[in-house]
C-alpha positions in Angstrom: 96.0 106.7 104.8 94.5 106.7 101.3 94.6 103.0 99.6 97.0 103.9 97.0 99.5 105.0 99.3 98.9 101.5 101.8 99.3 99.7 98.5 102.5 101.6 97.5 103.9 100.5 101.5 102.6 97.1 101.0 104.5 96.9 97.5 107.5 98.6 99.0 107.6 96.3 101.9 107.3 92.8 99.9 109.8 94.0 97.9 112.2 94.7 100.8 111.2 91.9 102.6 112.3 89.7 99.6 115.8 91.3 98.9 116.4 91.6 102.4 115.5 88.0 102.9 117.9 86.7 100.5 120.5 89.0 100.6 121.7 89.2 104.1 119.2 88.0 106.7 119.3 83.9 105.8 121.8 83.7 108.1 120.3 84.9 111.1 116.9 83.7 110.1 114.1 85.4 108.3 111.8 88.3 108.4 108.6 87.1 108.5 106.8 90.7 108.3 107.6 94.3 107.4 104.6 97.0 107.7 105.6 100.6 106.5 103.5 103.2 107.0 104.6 106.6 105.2 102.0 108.6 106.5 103.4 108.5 110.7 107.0 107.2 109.0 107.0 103.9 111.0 108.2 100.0 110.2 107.0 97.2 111.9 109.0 94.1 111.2 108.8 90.7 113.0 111.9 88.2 112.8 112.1 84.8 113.3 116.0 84.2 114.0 117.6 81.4 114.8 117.9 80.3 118.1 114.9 82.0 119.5 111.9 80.2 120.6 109.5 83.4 119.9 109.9 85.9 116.5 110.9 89.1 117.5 109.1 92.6 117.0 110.3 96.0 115.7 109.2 99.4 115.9 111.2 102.0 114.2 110.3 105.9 113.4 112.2 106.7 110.0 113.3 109.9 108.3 113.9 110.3 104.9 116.2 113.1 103.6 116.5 112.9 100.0 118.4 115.5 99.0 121.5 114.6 101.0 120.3 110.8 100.7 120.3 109.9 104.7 118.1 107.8 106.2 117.6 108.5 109.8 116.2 105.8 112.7 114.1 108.6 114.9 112.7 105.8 117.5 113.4 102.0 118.0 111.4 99.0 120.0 112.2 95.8 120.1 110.2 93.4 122.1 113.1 92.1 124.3 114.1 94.2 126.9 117.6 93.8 126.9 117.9 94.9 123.1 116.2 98.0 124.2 118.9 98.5 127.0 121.3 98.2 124.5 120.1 100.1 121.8 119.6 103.0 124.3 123.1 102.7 125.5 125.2 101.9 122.4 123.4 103.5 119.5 123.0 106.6 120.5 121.1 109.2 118.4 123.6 110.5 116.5 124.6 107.3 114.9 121.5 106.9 113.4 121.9 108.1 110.4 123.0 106.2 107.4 123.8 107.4 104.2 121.8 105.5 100.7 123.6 105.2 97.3 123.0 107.3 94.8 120.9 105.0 92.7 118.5 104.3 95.0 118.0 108.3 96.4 114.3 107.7 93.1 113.2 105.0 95.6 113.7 107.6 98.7 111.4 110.0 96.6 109.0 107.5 96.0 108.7 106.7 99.2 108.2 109.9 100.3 105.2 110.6 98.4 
């Protein structure tokens, strides 16, 4: 990965971590890290959430379509067994799409440079 593109996913992923921080996760807890990495398409994020005694890890594969401005999950971990179960059995494939305003489809191309 060339070092402007890991400094364009570290930028990207401070950013995110910070509106997603304060807009929504609070209540659950906090993300404590978020790795992207455009070049295999994958997020690493680790959560510390209330309640738990250990923070808890994600994996995800990502697609980015930015002409119809989807975002697609291709592959989830999480490092507790039973979220994987139920991932695997409630969210299936197909569902894994989600569609992203308008204004943000110059962010999408961004990140898929």
């Amino acid at each position: 990965m060339s070092m402007l593109r890991r400094a364009k996913d570290g930028a990207i992923a401070a950013i995110l971590r910070f509106i997603l921080n304060r807009w929504k996760l609070h209540i659950y807890g906090q993300m404590t890290k978020i790795e992207i990495n455009s070049d295999t398409k994958e997020v690493g994020i680790v959560l510390n959430l209330l309640g738990e005694t250990t923070p808890i890890e994600i994996k995800a594969g990502y697609k980015i379509d930015a002409t119809s401005g989807s975002l697609g999950v291709t592959s989830v971990w999480v490092s507790r067994e039973w979220m994987n179960t139920l991932i695997g059995e409630v969210w299936k494939p197909e569902h894994r799409a989600f569609s992203i305003p308008k204004s943000l489809l110059v962010a999408l191309r961004v990140l898929q440079m």
